[in-house]
C-alpha positions as CSV (number, residue, x, y, z in Angstrom):
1,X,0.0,0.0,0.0
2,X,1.4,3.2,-1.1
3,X,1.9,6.1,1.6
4,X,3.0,10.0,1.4
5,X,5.8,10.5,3.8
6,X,6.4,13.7,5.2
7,X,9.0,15.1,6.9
8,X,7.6,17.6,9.0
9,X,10.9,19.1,9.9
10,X,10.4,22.5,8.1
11,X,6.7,22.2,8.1
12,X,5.7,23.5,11.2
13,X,2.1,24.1,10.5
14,X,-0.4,23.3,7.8
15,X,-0.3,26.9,6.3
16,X,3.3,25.8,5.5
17,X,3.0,22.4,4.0
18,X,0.2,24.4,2.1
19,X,2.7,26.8,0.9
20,X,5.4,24.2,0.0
21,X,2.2,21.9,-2.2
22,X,1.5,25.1,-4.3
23,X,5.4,25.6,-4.9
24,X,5.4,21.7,-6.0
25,X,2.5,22.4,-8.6
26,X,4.2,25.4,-9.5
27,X,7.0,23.6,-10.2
28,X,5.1,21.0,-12.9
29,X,5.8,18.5,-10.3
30,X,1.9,18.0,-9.6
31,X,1.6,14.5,-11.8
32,X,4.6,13.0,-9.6
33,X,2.7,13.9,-6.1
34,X,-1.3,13.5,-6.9
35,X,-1.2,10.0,-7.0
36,X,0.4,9.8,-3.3
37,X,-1.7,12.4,-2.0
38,X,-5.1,10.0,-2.8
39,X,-6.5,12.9,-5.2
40,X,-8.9,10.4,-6.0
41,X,-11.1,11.6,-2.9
42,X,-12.2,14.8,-5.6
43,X,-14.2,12.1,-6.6
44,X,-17.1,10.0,-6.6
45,X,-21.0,10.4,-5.2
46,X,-23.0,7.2,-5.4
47,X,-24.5,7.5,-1.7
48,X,-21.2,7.0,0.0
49,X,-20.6,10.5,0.4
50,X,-17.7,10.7,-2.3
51,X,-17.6,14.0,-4.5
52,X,-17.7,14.5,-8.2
53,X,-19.2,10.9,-9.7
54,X,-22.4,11.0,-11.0
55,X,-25.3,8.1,-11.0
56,X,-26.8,6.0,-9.1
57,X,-27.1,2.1,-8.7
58,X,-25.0,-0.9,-10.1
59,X,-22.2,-0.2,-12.5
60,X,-19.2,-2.7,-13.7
61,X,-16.5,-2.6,-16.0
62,X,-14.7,-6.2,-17.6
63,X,-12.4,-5.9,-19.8
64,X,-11.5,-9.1,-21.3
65,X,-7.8,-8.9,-22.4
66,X,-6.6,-10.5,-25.5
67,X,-3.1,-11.6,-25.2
68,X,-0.7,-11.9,-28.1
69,X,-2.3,-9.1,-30.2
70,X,-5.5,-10.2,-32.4
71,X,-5.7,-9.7,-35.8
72,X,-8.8,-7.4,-35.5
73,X,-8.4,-6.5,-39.3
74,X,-9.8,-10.4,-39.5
75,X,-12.5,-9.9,-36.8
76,X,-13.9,-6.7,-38.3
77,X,-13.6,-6.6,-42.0
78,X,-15.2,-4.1,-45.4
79,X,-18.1,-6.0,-46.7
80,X,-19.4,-4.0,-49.5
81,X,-18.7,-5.9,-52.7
82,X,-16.8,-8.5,-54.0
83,X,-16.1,-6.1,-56.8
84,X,-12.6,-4.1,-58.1
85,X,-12.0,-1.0,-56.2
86,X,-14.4,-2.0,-53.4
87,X,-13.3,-1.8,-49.9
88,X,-13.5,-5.5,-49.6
89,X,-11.5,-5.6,-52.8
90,X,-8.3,-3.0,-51.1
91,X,-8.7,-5.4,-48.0
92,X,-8.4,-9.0,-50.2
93,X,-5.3,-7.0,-52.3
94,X,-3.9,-5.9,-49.1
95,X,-4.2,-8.9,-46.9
96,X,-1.8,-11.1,-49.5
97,X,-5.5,-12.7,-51.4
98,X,-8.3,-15.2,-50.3
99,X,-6.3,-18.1,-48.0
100,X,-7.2,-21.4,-50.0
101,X,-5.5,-24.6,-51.2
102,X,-3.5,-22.4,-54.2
103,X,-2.4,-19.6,-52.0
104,X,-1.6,-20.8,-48.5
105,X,0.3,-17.4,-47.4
106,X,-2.9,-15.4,-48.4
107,X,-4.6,-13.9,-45.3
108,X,-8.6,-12.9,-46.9
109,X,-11.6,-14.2,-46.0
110,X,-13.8,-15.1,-48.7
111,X,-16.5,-12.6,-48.9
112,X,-19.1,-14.9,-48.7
113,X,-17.6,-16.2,-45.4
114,X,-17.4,-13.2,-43.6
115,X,-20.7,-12.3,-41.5
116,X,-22.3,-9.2,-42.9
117,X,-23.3,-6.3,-40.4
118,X,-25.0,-2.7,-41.4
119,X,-23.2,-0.2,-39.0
120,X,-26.1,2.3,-39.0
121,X,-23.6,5.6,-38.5
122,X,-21.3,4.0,-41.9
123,X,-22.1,4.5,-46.1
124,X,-20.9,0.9,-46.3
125,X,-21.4,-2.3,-45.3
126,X,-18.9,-4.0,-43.2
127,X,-18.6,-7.9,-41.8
128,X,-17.4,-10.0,-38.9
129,X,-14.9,-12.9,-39.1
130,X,-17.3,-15.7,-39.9
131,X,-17.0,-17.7,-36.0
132,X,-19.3,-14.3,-34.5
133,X,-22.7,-16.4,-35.1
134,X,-25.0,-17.5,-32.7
135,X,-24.7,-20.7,-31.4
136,X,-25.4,-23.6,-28.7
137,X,-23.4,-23.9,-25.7
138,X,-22.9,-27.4,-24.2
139,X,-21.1,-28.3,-20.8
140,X,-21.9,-31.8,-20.2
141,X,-25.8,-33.2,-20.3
142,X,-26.8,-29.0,-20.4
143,X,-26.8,-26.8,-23.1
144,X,-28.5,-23.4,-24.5
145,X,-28.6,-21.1,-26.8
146,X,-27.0,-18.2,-26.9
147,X,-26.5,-15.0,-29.0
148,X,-23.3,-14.6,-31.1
149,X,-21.3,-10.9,-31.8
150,X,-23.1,-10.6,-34.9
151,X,-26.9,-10.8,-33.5
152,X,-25.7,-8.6,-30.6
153,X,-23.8,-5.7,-32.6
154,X,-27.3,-6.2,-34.8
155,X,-29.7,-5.7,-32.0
156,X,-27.0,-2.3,-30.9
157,X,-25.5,-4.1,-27.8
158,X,-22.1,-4.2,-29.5
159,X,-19.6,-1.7,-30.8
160,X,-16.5,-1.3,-32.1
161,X,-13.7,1.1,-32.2
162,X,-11.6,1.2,-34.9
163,X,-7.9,1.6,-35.2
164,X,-7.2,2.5,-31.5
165,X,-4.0,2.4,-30.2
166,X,-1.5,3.9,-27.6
167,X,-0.7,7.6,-28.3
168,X,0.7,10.2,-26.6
169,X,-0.9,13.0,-29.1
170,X,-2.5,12.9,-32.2
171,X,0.2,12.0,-34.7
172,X,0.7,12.0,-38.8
173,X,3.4,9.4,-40.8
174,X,5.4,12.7,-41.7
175,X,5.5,13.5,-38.5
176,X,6.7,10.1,-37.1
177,X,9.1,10.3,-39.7
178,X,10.2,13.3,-38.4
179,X,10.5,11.9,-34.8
180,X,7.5,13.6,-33.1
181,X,6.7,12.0,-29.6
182,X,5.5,8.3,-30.1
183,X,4.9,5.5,-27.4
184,X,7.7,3.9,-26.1
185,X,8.9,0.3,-27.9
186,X,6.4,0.0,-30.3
187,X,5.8,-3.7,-32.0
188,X,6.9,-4.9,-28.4
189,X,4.4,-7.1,-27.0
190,X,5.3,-6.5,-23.4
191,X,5.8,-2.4,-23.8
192,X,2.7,-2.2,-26.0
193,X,0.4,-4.7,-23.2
194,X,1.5,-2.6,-20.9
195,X,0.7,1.0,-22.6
196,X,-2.8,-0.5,-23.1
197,X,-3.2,-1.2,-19.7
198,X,-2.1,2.0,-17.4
199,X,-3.8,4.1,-20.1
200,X,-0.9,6.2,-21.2
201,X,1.7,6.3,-23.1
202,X,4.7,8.3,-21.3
203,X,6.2,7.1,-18.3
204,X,5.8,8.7,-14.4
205,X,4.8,7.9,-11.1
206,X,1.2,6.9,-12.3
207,X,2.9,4.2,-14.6
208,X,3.0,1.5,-11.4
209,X,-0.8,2.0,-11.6
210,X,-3.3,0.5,-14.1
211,X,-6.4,2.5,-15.1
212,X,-9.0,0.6,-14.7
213,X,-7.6,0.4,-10.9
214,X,-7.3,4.1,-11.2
215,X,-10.6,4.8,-11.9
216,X,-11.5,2.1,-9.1
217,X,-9.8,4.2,-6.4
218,X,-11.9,7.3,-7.6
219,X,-15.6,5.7,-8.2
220,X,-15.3,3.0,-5.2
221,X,-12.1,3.7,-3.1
222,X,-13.6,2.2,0.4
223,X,-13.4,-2.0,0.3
224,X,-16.6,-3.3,0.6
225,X,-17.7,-4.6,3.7
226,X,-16.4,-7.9,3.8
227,X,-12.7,-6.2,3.0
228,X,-13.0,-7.1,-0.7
229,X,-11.7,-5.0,-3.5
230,X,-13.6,-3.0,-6.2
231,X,-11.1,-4.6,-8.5
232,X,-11.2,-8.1,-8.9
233,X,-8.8,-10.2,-11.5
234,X,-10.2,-13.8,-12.8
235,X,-6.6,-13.9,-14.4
236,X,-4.0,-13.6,-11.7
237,X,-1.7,-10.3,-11.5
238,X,-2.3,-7.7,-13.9
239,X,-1.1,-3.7,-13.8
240,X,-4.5,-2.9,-15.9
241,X,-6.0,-3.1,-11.5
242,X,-3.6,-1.4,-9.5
243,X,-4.8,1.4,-8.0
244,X,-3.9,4.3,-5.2
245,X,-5.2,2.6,-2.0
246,X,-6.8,-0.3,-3.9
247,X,-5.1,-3.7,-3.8
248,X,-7.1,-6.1,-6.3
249,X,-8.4,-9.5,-5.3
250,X,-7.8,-12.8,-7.3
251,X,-10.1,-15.6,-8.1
252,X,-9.6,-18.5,-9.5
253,X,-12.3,-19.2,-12.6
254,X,-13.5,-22.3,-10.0
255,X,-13.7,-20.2,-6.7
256,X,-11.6,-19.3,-4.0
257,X,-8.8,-21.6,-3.2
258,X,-8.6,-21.8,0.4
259,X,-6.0,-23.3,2.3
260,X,-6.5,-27.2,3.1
261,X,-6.9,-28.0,6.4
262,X,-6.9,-25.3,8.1
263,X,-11.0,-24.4,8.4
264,X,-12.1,-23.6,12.2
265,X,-14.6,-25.9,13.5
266,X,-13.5,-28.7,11.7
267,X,-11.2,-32.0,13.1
268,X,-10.8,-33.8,10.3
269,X,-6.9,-33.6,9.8
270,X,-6.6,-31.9,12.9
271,X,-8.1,-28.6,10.7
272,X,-9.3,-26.4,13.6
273,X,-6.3,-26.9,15.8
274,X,-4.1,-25.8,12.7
275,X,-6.5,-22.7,12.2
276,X,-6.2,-22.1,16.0
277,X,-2.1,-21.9,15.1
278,X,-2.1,-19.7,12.2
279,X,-4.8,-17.1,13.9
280,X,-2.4,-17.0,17.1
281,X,0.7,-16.8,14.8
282,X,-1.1,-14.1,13.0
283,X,-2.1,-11.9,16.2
284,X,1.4,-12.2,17.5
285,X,2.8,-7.8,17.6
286,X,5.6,-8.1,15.5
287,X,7.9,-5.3,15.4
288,X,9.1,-5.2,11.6
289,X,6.9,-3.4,9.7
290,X,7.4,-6.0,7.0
291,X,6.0,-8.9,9.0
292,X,3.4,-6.8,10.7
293,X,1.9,-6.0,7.0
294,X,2.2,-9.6,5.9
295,X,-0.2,-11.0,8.6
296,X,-2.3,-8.0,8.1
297,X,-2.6,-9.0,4.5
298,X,-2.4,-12.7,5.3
299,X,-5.5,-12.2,7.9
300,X,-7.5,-9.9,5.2
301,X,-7.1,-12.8,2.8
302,X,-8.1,-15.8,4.7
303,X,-11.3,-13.4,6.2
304,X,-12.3,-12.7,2.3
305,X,-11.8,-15.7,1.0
306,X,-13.9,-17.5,3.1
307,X,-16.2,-14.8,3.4
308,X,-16.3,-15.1,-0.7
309,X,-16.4,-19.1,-0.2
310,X,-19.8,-19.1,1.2
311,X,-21.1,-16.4,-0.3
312,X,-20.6,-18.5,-4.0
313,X,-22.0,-21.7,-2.5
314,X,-25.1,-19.5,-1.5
315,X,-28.1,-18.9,-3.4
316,X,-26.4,-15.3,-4.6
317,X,-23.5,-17.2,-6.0
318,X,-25.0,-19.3,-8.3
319,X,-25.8,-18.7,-12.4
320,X,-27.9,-21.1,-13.9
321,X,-26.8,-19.7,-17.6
322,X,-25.1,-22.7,-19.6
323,X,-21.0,-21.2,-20.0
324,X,-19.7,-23.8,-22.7
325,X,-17.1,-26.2,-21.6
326,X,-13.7,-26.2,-22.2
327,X,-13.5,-22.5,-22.7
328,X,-11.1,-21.0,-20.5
329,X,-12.7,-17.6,-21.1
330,X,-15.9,-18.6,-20.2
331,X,-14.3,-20.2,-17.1
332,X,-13.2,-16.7,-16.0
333,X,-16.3,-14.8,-17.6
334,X,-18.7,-17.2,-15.4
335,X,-17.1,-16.5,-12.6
336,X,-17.3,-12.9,-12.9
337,X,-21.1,-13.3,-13.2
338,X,-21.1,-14.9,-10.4
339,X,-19.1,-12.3,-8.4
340,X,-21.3,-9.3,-9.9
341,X,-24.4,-11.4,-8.7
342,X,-23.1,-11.4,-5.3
343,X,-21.5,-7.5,-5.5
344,X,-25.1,-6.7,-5.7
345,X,-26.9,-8.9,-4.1
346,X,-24.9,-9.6,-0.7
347,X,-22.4,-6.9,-0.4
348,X,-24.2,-3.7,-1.6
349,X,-21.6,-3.0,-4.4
350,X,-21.5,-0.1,-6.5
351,X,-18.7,-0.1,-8.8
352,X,-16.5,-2.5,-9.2
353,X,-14.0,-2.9,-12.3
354,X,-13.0,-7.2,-13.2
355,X,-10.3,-8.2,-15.6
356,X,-10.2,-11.5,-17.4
357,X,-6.9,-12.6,-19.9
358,X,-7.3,-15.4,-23.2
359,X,-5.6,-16.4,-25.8
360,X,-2.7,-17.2,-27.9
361,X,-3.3,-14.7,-31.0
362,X,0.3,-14.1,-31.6
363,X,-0.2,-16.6,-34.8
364,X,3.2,-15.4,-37.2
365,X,2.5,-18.8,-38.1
366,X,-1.0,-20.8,-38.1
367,X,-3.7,-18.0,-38.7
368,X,-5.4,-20.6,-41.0
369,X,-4.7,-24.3,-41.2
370,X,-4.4,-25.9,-44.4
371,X,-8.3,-28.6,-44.9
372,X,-10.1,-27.0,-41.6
373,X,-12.7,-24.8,-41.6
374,X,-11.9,-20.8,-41.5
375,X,-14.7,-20.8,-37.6
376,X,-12.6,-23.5,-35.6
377,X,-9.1,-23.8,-36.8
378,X,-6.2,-21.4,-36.1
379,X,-7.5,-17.8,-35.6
380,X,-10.6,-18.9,-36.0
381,X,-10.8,-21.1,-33.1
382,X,-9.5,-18.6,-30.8
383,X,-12.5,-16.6,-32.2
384,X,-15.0,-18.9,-32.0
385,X,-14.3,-19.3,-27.9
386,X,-14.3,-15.7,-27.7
387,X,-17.7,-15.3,-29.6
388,X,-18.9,-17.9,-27.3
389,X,-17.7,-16.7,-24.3
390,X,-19.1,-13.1,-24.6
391,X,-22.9,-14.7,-25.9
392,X,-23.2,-16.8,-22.9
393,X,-21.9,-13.9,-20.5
394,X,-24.7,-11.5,-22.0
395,X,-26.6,-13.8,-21.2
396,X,-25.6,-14.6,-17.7
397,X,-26.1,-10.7,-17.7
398,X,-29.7,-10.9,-18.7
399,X,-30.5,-13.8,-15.9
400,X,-29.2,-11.3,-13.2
401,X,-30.6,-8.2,-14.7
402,X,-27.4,-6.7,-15.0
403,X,-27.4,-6.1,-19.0
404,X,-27.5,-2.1,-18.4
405,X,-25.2,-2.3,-15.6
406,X,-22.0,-4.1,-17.2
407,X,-19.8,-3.2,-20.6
408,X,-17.6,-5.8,-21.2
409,X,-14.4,-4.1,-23.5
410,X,-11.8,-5.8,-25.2
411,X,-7.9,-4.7,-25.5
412,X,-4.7,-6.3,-27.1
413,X,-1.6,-6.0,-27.7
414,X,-1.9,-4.1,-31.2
415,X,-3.3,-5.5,-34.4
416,X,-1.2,-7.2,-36.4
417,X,0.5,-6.5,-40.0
418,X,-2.1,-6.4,-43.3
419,X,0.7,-8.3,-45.1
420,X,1.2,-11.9,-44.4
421,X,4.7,-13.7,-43.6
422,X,3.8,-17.0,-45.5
423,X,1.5,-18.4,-42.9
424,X,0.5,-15.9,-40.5
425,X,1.0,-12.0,-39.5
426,X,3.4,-9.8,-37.8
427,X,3.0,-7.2,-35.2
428,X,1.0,-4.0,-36.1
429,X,0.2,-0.8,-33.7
430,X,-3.5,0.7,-34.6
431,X,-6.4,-2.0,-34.5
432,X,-10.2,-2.8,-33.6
433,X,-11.4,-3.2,-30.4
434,X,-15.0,-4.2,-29.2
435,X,-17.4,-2.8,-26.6
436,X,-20.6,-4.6,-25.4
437,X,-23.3,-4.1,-23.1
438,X,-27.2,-2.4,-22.7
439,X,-25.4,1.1,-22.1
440,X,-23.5,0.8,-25.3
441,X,-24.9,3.0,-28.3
442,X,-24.6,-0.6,-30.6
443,X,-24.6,-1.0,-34.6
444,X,-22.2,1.8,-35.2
445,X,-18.4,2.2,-35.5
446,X,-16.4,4.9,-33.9
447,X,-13.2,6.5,-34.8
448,X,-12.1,6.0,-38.3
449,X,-11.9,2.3,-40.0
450,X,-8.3,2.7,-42.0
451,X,-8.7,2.5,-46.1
452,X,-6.3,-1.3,-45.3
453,X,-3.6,0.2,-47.8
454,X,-0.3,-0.5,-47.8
455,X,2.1,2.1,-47.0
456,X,-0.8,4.6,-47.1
457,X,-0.2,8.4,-46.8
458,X,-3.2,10.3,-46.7
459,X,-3.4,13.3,-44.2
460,X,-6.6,14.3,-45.7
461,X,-7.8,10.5,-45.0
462,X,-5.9,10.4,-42.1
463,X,-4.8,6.9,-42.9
464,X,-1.1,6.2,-42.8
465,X,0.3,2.9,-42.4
466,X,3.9,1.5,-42.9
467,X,5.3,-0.9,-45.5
468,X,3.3,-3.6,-44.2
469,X,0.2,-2.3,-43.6
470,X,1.3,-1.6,-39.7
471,X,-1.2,1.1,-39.1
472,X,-1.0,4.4,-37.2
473,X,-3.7,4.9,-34.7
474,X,-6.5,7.4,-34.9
475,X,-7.9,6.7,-31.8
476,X,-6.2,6.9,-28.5
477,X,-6.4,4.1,-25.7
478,X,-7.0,7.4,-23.6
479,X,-9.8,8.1,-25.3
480,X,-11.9,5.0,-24.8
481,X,-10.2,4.5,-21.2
482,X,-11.8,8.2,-20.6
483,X,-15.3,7.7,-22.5
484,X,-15.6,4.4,-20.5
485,X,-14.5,6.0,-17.0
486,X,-17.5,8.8,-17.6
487,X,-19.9,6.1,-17.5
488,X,-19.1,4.6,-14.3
489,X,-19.1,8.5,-13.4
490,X,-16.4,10.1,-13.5
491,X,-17.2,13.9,-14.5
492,X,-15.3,16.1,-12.9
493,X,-12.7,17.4,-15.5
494,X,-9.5,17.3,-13.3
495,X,-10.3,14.4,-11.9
496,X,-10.2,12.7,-15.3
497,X,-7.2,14.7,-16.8
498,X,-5.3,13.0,-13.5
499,X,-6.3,9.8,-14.9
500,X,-5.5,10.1,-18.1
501,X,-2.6,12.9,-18.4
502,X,-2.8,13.0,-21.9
503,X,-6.2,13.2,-22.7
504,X,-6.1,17.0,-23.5
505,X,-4.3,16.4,-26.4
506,X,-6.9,14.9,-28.3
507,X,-10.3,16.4,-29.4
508,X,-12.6,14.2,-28.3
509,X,-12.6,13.3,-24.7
510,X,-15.6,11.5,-25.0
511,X,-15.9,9.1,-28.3
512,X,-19.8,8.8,-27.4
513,X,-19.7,5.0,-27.6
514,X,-21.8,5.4,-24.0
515,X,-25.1,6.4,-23.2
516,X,-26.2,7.8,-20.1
C-alpha cells in the first residue's frame, strides 16, 4: 500500500505544508505527487458520500484482455462488394489474397464467409470474421442457446472502435518520420500490453498503476464490507487493476482456493487446531513493519476468501446460464457473473471494475490451417471461444438483470501486419477493439476504420500505415479508457485529466460509444 511520507521538519504548520504543495504544482511536479496524495477523494458520489461521480445504482466494468495481439483486421472486415475497387476488394489485395488450397500465405476471408453487419452511422457495409454467429453452448448433459457478436452488434449491444492504439498525441506518418513524440517500444508485446493497460503512453509515477484500478480508487475507493476489492482479477496479477489505495483480489475461474486443512470448526486432519495456530501466529505484535503487513494482508485474505467461499455456494452465487465447456474464457467470464451477482446482491456493491486474460493470438504462423474450416481452426478457433464466451456472458447478464449495468471491453496488444509472412501476420500498432453491453450506443463504428492500404499516406484521409500495412492509430487508448471511466461516473474534469494525463491532447474526450 502506497503512503506520502512527510517530513515535518520545516513544516511546522499546515499553512506551510500548504505553501510548499503550491510551490510543487508550480513547479510541474503536480503528476509525480497526486497520486500519493489520494486525489482520488475529488471524486465520486454514489451515496457513500464521495464528490464529483455521478449516478446511481449498479455499474461494472470487464475488460477481457486479449493476449498476443488479435488480428482485428480479420474480426472486423469491409463488406461492401466483391467487386474491383471496393473496400472488400483494397482489403483482399492488401491482406496477401483469399487463404485457400493455391495460395496458402494469403490472409482474406472469402467474402461470402465473412458475417455481414450494417453499422447504421457508416455508407458501407462492413462484416465479422465468420466464428461471431450465434450458437449452442454445451457443458456436459446442459446446453442453450446463446446470441453470437453478430446478433448482438445487430440488435446495438455491440460496438466497435476502430484503429485504436497507444498515443501520446494525435500523430501523422510525416510527423513520425520526423521523430515527433511516439509511445515507447512500439511492436513490443510487453511495452505495448502494458501502454494499453495504465492508459498512457509516457512514463511517471502513475505508470506502477493501471487504469482501470485508477478509476476504481476514484468511483469506489472504500473496500466493501467484507474487506473485498472494487477490483477483482479472474486472471492472476495484472497492472491494468492497480490502483492508489486499492489492492485487487484474485479468483480463481472455479472459486476461492482456500488453504486445506486449516477451516475452524473442523477436526478432520486436525483442521481447527491448525486454524487455531495460524490465527495466534497471526495476532502475534511483531515489530518489523514487514511482517506486521504480511499478517495484516495474510488475515484480510483468509477473512475474504472465506467470506467469498460461502457467499458463492449461496443462493447469490450461483448462475444457472449454460457457459460452454472447455472455454477458459468462459471459465473466467462465469465466474465474474457470479461475483457481480453477489457484489449486488450480498455486499451492496456499487462499482466494481473485473479483468479477465485469453488467448494465444500471436499466430506469425498458423492464422489458418491448411483442410479445416476458416470458424474452428487457427484464428478462427481462438475466435470462435471468444464469440462464445461473450454470448453466454450476456446472457448470464440478462439472468441477473445486469445487461445495463456491465460493458464488457476488449484490448490487445496491437493489431497485427495487413501483409502476411507466408503463414501468418506480424505485429502491427492501430487495431479494432470491441465494446458490449445495454449502455453501449450498438450498430455503429467509432473512430475511423483505415482504407487497409499498404504504405498509405493520406493526411486528408488520415490513414497512414507502414510498408506492411502496420497502421497508425487514430484513436487513442485514452480516449476510450476516458469515454468508458465517464460512464461509471467520473465527470469532474480534473479528476479525469489526473487519470488520463494525456487526454487533453486529443479532441474528443468523450468518443460517445456510452449512453447515459
Amino acid at each position: 500500500m502506497s503512503r506520502l511520507v512527510i517530513n515535518h521538519r520545516g513544516l511546522n504548520d499546515r499553512r506551510e505544508f500548504l505553501r510548499k504543495l503550491a510551490g510543487t504544482f508550480a513547479a510541474g511536479s503536480a503528476a509525480a505527487l497526486l497520486p500519493q496524495l489520494a486525489f482520488m477523494p475529488r471524486a465520486a458520489a454514489l451515496g457513500n458520500g464521495v464528490e464529483g461521480v455521478n449516478g446511481t445504482g449498479y455499474r461494472a466494468l470487464v475488460c477481457v484482455y486479449l493476449n498476443g495481439a488479435n488480428d482485428s483486421f480479420n474480426w472486423l472486415m469491409p463488406r461492401d462488394a466483391d467487386v474491383p475497387g471496393s473496400a472488400y476488394d483494397r482489403y483482399k489485395i492488401a491482406r496477401g489474397g483469399i487463404y485457400g488450397p493455391t495460395n496458402t500465405a494469403g490472409l482474406a476471408h472469402v467474402f461470402s464467409d465473412i458475417l455481414p453487419i450494417s453499422p447504421s452511422n457508416q455508407a458501407s457495409a462492413y462484416g465479422l470474421h465468420p466464428a461471431c454467429t450465434d450458437f449452442t453452448a454445451v457443458n456436459g448433459a446442459l446446453n442453450q442457446a446463446h446470441s453470437g457478436l453478430q446478433t448482438l452488434f445487430n440488435q446495438q449491444k455491440a460496438a466497435f472502435v476502430c484503429n485504436a492504439g497507444p498515443l501520446i498525441a494525435p500523430i501523422t506518418k510525416t510527423q513520425y518520420n520526423a521523430g515527433a513524440a511516439k509511445p515507447a517500444q512500439l511492436f513490443s508485446h510487453n511495452d505495448q500490453a502494458l501502454q494499453w493497460q495504465i492508459g498512457q503512453s509516457t512514463t511517471d509515477s502513475q505508470s506502477r498503476f493501471g487504469w482501470g484500478g485508477r478509476v476504481a480508487s476514484v468511483v469506489a475507493p472504500a473496500p466493501l464490507p467484507n474487506g473485498l476489492s472494487a477490483a477483482i482479477s479472474a486472471a492472476g496479477s495484472t497492472r491494468f487493476l492497480l490502483g492508489n489505495q486499492i489492492t485487487p483480489y484474485q479468483i480463481a475461474s472455479n472459486g476461492v482456493n482456500l488453504i486445506d486443512n486449516y477451516t475452524a470448526g473442523v477436526n478432520a486432519n486436525f483442521s481447527s487446531q491448525r486454524r487455531a495456530l495460524l490465527n495466534d501466529l497471526l495476532d502475534d505484535a511483531y515489530a518489523q513493519p514487514f511482517s506486521k503487513e504480511y499478517a495484516a494482508i495474510m488475515r484480510r485474505s483468509l477473512s475474504i476468501g472465506e467470506d467469498l467461499s460461502g457467499l458463492l455456494a449461496g443462493a447469490s452465487g450461483t448462475i444457472s446460464t449454460v457457459f460452454p465447456a472447455g472455454n477458459s474464457l468462459a471459465d473466467q467470464l462465469k465466474i465474474v457473473a457470479r461475483m457481480i451477482k453477489i457484489g449486488k446482491t450480498s455486499l451492496s456493491a456499487q462499482r466494481q471494475v473485473f479483468f479477465v486474460n485469453y488467448g494465444s493470438f500471436d499466430l506469425h504462423d498458423g492464422m489458418f490451417v491448411a483442410g479445416q474450416a476458416v470458424a474452428t481452426a487457427g484464428h478462427g478457433a481462438l475466435m470462435t471461444e471468444l464469440n462464445q464466451a461473450l454470448g453466454a456472458f450476456w446472457t448470464a447478464m440478462n439472468e441477473i438483470g445486469s445487461q445495463n449495468e456491465v460493458t464488457s471491453f476488449t484490448m490487445s496488444d496491437f493489431a497485427r501486419t495487413l501483409s502476411g509472412n507466408g503463414n501468418g501476420s506480424d505485429h502491427a500498432w492501430g487495431g479494432n477493439m470491441m465494446v458490449l453491453g445495454g449502455a453501449v450506443q450498438g450498430n455503429k463504428l467509432y473512430g475511423t476504420y483505415p482504407k487497409l492500404i499498404i504504405n498509405s499516406d493520406s493526411d486528408v484521409d488520415k490513414d497512414w500505415s507502414f510498408s506492411r500495412g502496420q497502421y497508425i492509430p487514430t484513436t487513442a487508448v485514452d480516449q476510450i479508457a476516458a469515454t468508458l471511466a465517464k460512464w461509471m461516473g467520473i465527470t469532474d474534469t480534473l479528476t479525469m485529466d489526473t487519470i488520463f494525463p494525456n487526454l487533453n491532447a486529443f479532441a474528443e474526450r468523450d468518443l460517445g460509444f456510452m449512453g447515459p
